[in-house]
DSSP file (Angstrom, degrees, kcal/mol; ACC not computed):
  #  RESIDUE AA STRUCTURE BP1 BP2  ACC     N-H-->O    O-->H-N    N-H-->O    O-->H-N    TCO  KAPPA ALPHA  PHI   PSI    X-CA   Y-CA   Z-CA
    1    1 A X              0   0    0      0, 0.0     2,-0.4     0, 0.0   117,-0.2   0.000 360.0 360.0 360.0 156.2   75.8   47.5  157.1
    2    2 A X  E     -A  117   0A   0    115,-1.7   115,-3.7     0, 0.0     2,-0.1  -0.992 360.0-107.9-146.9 137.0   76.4   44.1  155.7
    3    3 A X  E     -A  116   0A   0     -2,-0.4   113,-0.2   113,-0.2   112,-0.1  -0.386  41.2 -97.1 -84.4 151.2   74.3   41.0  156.0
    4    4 A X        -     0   0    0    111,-0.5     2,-0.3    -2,-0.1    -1,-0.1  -0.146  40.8-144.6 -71.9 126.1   75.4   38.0  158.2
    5    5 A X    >>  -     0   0    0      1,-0.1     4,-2.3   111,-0.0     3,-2.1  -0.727  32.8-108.4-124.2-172.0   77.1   35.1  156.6
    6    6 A X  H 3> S+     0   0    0     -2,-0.3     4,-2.4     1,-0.3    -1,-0.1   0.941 121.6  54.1 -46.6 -44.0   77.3   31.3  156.9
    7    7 A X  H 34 S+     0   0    0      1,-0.2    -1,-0.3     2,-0.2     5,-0.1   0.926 110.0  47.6 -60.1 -29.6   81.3   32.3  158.5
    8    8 A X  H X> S+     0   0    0     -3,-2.1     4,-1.1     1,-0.2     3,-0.9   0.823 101.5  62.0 -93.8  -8.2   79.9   34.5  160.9
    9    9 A X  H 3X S+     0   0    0     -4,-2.3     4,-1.8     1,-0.2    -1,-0.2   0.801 107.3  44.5 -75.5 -10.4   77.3   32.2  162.1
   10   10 A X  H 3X S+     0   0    0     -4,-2.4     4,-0.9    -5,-0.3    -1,-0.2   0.478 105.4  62.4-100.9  15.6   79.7   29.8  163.3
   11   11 A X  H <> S+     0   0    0     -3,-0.9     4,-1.1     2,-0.2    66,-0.2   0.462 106.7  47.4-101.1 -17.8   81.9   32.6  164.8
   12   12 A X  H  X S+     0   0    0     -4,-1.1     4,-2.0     2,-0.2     5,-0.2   0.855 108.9  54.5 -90.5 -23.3   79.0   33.2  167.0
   13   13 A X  H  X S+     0   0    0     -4,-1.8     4,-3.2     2,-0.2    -2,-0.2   0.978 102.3  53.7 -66.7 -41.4   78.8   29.8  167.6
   14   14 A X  H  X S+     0   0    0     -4,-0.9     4,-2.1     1,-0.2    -1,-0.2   0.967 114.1  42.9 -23.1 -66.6   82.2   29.7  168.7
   15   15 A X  H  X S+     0   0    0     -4,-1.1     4,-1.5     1,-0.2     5,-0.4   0.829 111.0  56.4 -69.4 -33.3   81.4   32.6  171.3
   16   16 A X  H  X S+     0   0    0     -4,-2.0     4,-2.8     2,-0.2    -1,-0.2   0.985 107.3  44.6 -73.4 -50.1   78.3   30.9  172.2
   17   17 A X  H  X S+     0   0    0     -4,-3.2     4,-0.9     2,-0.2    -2,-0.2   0.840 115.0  58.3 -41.1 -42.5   80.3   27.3  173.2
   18   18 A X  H >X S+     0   0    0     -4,-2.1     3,-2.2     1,-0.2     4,-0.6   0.996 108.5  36.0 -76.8 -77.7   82.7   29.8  175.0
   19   19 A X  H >X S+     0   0    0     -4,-1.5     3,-2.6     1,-0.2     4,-2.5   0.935 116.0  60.5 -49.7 -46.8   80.3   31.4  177.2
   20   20 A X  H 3< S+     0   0    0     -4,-2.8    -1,-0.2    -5,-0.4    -2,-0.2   0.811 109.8  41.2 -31.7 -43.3   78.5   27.9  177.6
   21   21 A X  H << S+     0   0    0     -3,-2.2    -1,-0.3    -4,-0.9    -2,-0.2   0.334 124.2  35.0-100.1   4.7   81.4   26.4  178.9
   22   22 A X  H << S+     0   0    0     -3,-2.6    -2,-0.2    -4,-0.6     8,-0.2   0.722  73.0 140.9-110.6 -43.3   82.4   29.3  181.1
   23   23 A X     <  -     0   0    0     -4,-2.5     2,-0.5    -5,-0.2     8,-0.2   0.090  38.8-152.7 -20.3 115.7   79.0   30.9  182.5
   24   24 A X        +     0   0    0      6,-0.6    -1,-0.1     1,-0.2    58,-0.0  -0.900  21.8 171.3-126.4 119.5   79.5   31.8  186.2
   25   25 A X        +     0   0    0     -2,-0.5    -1,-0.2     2,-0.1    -2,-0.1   0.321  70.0  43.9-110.8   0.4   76.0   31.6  187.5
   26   26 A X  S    S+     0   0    0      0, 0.0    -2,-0.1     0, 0.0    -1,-0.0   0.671 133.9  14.2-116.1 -20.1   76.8   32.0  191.3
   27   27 A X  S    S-     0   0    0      3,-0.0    -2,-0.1     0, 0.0    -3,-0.0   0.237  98.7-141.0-143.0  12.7   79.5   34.9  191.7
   28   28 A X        +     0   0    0      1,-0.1     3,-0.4     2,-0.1    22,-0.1   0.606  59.3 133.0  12.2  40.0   78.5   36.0  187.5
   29   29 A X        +     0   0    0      1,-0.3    21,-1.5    20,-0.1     2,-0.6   0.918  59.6  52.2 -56.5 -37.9   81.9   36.7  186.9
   30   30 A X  S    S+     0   0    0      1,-0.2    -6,-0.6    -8,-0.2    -1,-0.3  -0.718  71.6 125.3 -85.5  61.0   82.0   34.9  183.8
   31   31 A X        +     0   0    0     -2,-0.6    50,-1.6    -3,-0.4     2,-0.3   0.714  52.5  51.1-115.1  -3.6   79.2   36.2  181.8
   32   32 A X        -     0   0    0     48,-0.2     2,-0.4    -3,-0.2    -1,-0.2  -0.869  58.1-163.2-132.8  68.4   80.1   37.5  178.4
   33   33 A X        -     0   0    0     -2,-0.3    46,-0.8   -18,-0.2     2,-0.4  -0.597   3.7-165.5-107.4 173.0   82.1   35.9  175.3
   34   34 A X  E     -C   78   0B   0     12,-3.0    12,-0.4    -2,-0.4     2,-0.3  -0.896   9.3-168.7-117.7 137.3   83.5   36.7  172.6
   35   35 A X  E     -C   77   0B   0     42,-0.7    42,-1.5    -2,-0.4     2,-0.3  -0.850   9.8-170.4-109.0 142.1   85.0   35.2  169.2
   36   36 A X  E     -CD  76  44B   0      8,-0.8     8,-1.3    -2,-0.3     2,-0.4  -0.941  14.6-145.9-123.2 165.0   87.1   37.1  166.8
   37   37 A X  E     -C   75   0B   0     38,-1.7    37,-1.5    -2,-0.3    38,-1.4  -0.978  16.5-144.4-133.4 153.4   87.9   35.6  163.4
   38   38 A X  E >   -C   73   0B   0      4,-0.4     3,-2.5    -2,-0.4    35,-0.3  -0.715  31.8-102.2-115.0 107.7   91.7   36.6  162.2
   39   39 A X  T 3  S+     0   0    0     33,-1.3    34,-0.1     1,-0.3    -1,-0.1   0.909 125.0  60.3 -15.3 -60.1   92.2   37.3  158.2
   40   40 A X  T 3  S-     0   0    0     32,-0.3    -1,-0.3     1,-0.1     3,-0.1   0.722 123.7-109.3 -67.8 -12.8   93.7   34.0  158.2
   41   41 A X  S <  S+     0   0    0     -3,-2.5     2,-0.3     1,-0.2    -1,-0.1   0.367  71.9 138.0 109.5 -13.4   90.8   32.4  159.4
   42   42 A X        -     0   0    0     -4,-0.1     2,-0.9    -5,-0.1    -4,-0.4  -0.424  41.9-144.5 -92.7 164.8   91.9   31.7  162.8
   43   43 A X        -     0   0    0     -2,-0.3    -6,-0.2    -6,-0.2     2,-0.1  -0.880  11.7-169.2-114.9 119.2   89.2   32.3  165.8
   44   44 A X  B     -D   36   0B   0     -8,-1.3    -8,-0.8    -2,-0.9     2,-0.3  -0.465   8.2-166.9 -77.2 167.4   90.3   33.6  169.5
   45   45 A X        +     0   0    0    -10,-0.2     2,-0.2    15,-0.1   -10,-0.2  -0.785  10.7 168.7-147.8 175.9   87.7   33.5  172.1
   46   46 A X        -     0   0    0    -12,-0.4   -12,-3.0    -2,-0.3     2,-0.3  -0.690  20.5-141.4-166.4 155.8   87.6   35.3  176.0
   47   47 A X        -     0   0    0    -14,-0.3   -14,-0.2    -2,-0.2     2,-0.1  -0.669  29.4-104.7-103.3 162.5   85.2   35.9  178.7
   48   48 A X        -     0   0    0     -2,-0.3     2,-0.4     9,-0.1     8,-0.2  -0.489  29.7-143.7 -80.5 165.0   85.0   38.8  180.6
   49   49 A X  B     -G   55   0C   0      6,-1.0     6,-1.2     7,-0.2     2,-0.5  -0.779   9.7-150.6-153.7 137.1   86.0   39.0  183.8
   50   50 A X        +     0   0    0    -21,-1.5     2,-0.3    -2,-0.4   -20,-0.1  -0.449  37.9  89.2-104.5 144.6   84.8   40.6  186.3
   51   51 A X  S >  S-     0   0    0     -2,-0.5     3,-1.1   -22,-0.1    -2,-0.1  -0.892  87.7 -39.3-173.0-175.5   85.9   42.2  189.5
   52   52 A X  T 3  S+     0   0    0      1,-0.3    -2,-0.0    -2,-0.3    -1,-0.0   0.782 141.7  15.2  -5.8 -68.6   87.1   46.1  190.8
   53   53 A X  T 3  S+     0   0    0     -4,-0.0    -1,-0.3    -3,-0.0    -4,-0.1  -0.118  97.2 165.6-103.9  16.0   89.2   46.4  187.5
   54   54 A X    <   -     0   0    0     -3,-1.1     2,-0.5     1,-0.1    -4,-0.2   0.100  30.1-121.9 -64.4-178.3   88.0   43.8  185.1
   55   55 A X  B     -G   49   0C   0     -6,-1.2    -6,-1.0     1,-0.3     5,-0.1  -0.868  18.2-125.4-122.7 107.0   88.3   43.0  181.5
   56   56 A X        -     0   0    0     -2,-0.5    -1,-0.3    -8,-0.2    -7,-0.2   0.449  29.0-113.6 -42.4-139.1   85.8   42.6  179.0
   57   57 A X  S  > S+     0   0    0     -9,-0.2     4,-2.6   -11,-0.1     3,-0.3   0.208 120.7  68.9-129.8 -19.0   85.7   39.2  176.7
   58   58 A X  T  4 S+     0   0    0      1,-0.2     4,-0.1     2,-0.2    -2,-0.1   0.690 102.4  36.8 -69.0  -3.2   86.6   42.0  174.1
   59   59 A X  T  > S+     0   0    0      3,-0.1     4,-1.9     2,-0.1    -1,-0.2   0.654 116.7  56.6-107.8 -13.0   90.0   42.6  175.6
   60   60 A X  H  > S+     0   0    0     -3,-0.3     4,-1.9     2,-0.2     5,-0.3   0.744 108.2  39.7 -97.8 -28.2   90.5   39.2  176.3
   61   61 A X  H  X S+     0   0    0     -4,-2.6     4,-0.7     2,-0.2   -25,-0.1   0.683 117.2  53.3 -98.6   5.1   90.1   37.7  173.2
   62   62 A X  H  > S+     0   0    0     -5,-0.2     4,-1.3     2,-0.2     5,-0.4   0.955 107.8  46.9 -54.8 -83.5   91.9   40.5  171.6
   63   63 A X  H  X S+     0   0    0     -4,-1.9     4,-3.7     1,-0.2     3,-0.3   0.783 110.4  59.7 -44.3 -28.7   94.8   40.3  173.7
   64   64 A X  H  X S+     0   0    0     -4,-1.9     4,-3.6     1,-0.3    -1,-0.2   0.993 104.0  45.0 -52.6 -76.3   94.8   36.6  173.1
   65   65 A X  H  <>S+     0   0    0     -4,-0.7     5,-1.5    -5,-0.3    -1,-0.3   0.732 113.5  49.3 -46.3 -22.3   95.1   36.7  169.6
   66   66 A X  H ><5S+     0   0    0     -4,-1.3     3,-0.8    -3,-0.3    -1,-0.3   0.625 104.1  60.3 -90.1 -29.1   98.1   39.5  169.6
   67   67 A X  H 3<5S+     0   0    0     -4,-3.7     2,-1.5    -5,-0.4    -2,-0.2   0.983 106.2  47.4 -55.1 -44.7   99.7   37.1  172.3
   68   68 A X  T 3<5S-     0   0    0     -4,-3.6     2,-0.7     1,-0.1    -1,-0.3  -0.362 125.6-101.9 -82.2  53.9   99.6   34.2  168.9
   69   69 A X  T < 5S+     0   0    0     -2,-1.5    -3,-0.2    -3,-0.8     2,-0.1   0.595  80.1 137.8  65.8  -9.4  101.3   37.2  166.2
   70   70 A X      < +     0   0    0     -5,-1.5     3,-0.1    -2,-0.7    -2,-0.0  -0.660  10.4 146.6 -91.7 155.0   97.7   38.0  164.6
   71   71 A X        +     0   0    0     -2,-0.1     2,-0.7     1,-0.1    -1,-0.2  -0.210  49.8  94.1-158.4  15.4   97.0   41.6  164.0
   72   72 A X        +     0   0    0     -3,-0.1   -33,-1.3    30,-0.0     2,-0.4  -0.901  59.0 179.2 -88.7 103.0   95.1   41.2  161.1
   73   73 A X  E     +C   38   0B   0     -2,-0.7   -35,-0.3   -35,-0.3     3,-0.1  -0.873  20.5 171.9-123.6 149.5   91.1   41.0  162.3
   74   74 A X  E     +     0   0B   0    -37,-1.5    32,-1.5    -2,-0.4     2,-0.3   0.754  65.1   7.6-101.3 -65.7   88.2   40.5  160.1
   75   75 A X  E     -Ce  37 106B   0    -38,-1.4   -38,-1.7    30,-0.2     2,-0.4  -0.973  44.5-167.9-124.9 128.0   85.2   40.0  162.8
   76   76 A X  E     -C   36   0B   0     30,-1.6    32,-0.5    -2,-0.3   -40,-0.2  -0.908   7.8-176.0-133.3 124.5   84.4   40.1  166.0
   77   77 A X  E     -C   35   0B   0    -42,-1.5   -42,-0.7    -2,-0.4     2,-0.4  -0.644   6.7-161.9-115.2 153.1   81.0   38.8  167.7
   78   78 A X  E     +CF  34  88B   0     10,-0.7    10,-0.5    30,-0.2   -44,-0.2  -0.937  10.0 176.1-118.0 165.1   79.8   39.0  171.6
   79   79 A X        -     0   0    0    -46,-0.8     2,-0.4    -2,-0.4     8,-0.2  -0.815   8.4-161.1-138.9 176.4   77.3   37.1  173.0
   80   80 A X        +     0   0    0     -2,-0.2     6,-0.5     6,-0.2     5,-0.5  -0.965  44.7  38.8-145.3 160.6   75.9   36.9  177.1
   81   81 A X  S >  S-     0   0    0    -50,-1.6     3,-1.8    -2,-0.4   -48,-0.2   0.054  93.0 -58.3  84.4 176.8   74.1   34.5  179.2
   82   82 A X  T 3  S+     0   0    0      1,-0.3    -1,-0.2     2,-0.1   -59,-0.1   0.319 132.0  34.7 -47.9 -24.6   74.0   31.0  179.5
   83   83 A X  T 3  S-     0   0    0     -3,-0.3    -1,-0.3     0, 0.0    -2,-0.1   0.213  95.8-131.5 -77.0 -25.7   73.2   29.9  176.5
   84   84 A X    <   +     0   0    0     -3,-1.8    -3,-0.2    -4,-0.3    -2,-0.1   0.817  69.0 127.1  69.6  32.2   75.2   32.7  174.5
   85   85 A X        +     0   0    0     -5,-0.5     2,-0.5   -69,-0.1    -4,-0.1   0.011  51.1  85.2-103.5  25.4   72.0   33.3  172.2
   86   86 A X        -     0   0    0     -6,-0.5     2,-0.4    -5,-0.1    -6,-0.2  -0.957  68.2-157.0-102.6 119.4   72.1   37.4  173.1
   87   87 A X        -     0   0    0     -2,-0.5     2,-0.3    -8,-0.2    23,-0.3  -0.883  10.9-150.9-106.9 153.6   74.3   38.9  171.0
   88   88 A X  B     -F   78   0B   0    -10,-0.5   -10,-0.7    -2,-0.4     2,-0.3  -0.884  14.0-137.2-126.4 154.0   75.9   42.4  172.3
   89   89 A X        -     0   0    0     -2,-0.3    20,-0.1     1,-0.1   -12,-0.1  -0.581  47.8 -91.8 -82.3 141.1   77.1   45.5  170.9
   90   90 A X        -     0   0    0     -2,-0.3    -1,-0.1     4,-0.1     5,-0.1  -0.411  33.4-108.2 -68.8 156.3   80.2   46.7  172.6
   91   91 A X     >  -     0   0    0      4,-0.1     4,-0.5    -3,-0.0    -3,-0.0  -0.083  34.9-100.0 -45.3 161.9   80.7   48.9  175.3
   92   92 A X  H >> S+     0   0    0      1,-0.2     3,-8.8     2,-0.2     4,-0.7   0.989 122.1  42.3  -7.6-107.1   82.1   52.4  175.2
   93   93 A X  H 3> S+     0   0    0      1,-0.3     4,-1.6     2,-0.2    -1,-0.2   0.674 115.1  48.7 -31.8 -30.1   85.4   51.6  176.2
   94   94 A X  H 3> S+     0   0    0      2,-0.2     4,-2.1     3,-0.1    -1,-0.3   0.754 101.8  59.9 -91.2 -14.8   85.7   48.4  174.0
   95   95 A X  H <X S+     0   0    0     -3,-8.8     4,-1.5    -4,-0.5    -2,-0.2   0.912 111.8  51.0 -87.0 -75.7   84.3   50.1  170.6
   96   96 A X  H  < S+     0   0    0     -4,-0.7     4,-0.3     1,-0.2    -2,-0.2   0.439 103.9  50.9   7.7 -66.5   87.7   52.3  171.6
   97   97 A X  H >X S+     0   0    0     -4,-1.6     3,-4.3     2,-0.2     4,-0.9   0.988 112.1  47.7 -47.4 -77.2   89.8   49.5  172.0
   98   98 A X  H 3X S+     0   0    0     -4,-2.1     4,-1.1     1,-0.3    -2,-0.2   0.818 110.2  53.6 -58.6 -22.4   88.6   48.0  168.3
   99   99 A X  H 3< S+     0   0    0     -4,-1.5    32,-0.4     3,-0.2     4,-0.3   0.760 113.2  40.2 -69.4 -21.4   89.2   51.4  166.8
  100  100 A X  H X4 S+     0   0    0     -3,-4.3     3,-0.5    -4,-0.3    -2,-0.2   0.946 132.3  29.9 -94.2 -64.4   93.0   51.5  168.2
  101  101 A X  H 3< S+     0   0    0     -4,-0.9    -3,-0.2     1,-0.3    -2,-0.1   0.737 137.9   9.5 -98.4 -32.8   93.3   47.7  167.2
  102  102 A X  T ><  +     0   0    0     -4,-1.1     3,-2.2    -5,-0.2    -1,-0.3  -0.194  60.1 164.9-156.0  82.2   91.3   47.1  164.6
  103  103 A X  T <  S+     0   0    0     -3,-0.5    18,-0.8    -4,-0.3    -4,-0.1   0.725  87.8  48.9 -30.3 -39.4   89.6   50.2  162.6
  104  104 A X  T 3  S+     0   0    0     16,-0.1    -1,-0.3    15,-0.1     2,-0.2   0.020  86.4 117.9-127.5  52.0   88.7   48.2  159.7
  105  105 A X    <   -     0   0    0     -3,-2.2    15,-2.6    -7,-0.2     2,-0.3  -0.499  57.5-136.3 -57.8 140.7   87.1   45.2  161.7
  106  106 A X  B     -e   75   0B   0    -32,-1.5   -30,-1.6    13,-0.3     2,-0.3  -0.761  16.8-155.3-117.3 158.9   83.4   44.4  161.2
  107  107 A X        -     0   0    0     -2,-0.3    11,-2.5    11,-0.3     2,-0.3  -0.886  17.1-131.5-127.9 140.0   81.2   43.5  164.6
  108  108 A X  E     +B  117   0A   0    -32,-0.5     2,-0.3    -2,-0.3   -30,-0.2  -0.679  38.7 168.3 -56.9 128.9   78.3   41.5  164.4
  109  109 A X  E     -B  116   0A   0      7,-0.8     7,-2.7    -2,-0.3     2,-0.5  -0.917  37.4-112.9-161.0 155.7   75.3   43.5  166.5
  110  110 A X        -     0   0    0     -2,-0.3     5,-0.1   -23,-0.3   -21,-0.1  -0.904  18.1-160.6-102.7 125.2   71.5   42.8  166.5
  111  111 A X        -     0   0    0     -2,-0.5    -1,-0.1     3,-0.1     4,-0.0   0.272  49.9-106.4 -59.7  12.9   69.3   45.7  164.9
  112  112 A X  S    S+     0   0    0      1,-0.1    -1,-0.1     0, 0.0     3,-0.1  -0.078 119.4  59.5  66.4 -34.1   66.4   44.4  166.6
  113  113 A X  S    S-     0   0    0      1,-0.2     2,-0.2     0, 0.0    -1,-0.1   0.949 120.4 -30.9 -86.5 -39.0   65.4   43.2  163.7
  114  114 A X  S    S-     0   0    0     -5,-0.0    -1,-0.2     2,-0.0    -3,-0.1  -0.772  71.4 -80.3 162.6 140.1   68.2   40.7  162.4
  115  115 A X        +     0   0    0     -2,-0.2  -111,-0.5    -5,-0.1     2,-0.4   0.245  55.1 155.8 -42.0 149.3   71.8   40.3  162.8
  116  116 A X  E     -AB   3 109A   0     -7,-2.7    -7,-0.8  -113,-0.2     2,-0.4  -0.985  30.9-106.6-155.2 153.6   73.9   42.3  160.6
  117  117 A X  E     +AB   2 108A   0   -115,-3.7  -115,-1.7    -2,-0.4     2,-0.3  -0.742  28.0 167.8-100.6 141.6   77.6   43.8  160.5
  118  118 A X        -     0   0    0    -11,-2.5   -11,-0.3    -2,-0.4     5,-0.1  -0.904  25.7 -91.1-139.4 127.8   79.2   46.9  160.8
  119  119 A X    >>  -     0   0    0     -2,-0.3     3,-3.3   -13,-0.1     4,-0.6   0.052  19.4-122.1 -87.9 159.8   82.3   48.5  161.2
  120  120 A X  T 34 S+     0   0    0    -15,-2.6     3,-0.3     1,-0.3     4,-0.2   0.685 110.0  46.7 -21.9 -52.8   84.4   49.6  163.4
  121  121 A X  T 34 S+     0   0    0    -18,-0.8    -1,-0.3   -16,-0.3     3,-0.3   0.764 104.6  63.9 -71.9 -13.8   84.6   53.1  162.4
  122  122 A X  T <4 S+     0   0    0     -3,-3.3     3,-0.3     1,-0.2    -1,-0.2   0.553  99.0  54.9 -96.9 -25.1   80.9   53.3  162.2
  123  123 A X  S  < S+     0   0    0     -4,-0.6    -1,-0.2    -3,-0.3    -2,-0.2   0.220 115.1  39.6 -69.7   4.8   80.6   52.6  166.0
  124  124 A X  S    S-     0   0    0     -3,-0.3     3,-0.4    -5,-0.2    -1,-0.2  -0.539  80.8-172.1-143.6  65.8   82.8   55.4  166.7
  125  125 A X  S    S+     0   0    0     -3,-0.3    -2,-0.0     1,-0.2    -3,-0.0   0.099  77.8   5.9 -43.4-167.0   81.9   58.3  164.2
  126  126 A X  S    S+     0   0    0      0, 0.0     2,-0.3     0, 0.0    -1,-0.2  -0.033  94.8 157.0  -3.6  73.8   84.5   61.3  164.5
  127  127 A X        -     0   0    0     -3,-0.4     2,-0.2    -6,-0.1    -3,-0.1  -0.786  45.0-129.4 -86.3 143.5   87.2   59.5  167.2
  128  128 A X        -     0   0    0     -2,-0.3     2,-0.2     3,-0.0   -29,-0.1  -0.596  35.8-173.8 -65.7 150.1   90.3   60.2  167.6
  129  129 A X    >   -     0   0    0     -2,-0.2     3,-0.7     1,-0.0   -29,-0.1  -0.898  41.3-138.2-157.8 164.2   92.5   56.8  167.4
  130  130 A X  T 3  S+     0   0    0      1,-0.2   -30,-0.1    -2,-0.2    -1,-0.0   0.442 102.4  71.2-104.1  12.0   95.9   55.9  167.8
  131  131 A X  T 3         0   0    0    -32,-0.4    -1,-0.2     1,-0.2   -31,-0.1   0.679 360.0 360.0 -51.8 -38.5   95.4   53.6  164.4
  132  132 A X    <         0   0    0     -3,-0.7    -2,-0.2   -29,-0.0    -1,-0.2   0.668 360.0 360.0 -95.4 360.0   95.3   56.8  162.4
């Protein structure tokens, strides 16, 4: 694990604006977003969205960012609620996803104690992926 720096607090601010500006407080579709920061430096965001079939904010701001050409990733933060001051670990299904898209990706997660990073592969011990 690797301690949080000045670049990733303004990638959670990113994620935090996102959900801020998104937050669905009557039907909570909207509750979750995410920032990812690119090698190059450039930042995607998504919300989730929810319904039957829905999409995390990890799939959305994924896909976003392979819709602009990047497949390079450095970081990726989530955040939830209204304010976007909860940061989340991913789901199952979404630590999956970053292990097929990007294995050697860091996530931001709270220890309880204070933020820190870790990587991809370290959320998935012994996975199969279709990265390797």
């Amino acid at each position: 694990m690797q301690d949080v720096t000045e670049k990733d607090f303004e990638l959670i601010e990113r994620a935090s604006e996102t959900i801020k500006k998104n937050y669905d407080s009557i039907k909570y579709n909207h509750t979750v977003a995410v920032a990812v920061r690119c090698k190059n430096g450039k930042i995607y965001t998504g919300v989730n969205v929810h319904s039957l079939h829905g999409a995390c904010a990890e799939v959305i701001a994924i896909g976003s960012a392979i819709t602009h050409g990047e497949r390079d990733f450095e970081c990726i933060v989530a955040v939830r609620g209204e304010s976007g001051k909860e940061i989340l670990p991913p789901c199952g299904n979404c630590r999956q996803i970053l292990l097929d898209y990007m294995p050697d990706c860091e996530v931001i997660i709270n220890t309880k104690n204070q933020l820190k990073k870790i990587g991809v592969r370290e959320l998935v011990p012994f996975a199969y992926s279709v990265a390797d």
